[in-house]
Residue, then its C-alpha position, 0 to 999 in steps of 0.5 A: x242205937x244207930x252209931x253216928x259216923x265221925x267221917x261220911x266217906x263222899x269220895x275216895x280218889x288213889x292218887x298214886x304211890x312213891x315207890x323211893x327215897x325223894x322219889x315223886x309224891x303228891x302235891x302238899x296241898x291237904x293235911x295228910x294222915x299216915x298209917x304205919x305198922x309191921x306186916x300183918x298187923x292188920x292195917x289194910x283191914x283196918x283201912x277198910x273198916x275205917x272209910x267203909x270200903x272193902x276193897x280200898x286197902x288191898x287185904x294181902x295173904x302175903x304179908x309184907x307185899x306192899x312196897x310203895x307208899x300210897x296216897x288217897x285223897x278222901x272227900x277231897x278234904x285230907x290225904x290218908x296216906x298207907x306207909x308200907x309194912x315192915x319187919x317180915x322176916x322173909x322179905x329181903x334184908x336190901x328190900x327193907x334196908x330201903x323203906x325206912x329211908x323212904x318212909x322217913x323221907x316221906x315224913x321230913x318233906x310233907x309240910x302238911x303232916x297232921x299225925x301218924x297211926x301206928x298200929x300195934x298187934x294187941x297179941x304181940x310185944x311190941x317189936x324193934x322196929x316198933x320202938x324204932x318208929x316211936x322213937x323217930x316220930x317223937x324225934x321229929x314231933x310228928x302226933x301220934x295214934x297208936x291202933x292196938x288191932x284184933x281186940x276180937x282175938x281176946x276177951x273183953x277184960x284179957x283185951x282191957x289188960x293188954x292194951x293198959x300193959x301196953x301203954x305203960x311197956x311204951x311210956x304212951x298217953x292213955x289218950x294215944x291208945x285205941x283199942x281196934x277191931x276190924x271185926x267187930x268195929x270196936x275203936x273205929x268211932x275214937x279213932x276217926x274222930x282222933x283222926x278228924x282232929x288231927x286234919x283239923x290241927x296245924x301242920x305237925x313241923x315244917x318239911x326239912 
């Protein structure tokens, strides 16, 4: 059976980076989906597999590389929007002291939020600056999708016991959760169809 694509990429346009707190950012005018996780979770894999381009979302060797927060405009309906990742422990202590207050700058002053995706490792317990991001987005009530990526790394039933462990150890809604493969595709239909939703719902909060 053919999988049916929850989103047929027509376009995909970089419209820039916000490279600091309150620095430029584009135009508010589309719903804006964002994408967040620690270095190395997999994030740009799981962009690429997500709008089926390989090269779309840079697949760094060096973790922690990414420094801007990145803007792209898909079929020219929404914005998918790649948050740098955090907690690699080599890179600079002021380095990362300055992308939390950029990340929650760009949260507070987008009027068109939608939700965020934050991946989790399904190998790793989740980290400080995980819980710390779970914590701030309940805070400011922005809707969130949690991505546990690299399924393939376990079998399918070690794979069905971590994901369950980890929803319960985050107190998150079963329906938050979506397993991920950039592999082997797995949750990649869930999660853009959950993604699809949240474009089409109202804006998360008004920008403070």
């Amino acid at each position: 059976m053919v999988e049916k694509d929850a989103l047929i990429i027509r376009n995909v346009e970089f419209i820039g980076g916000m490279s600091e707190k309150a620095g430029w950012r584009p135009d508010s005018s589309l719903p804006e989906i964002a994408f967040a996780g620690r270095s190395n979770v997999g994030k740009s894999s799981l962009l690429n597999s997500l709008v089926r381009r390989k090269s779309f979302a840079r697949v760094s060797r060096t973790p922690g590389r990414t420094r801007e927060i990145n803007f792209f405009r898909i079929n020219n309906g929404f914005v998918l929007v790649d948050l740098p990742g955090y907690g690699y422990a080599r890179i600079a202590k002021e380095k990362k002291a300055g992308w939390k207050p950029m990340i929650e700058s760009y949260m507070r002053r987008t009027s068109q939020l939608r939700g965020i995706v934050l991946l989790l490792d399904i190998r790793r317990d989740p980290s400080e600056d995980d819980r710390a991001m779970l914590d701030f987005l309940a805070a400011v009530e922005v809707p969130t999708l949690v991505a546990v990526t690299k399924t393939d790394k376990l079998s399918k039933s070690a794979a069905r016991t971590r994901v369950s462990d980890l929803t319960k150890m985050l107190a998150l809604e079963s329906e938050q959760v979506i397993p991920f493969s950039a592999i082997s595709g797995e949750g990649r239909t869930e999660l853009l169809e959950a993604i699809m939703d949240l474009v089409g719902a109202a804006p998360a909060a008004d920008a403070s």
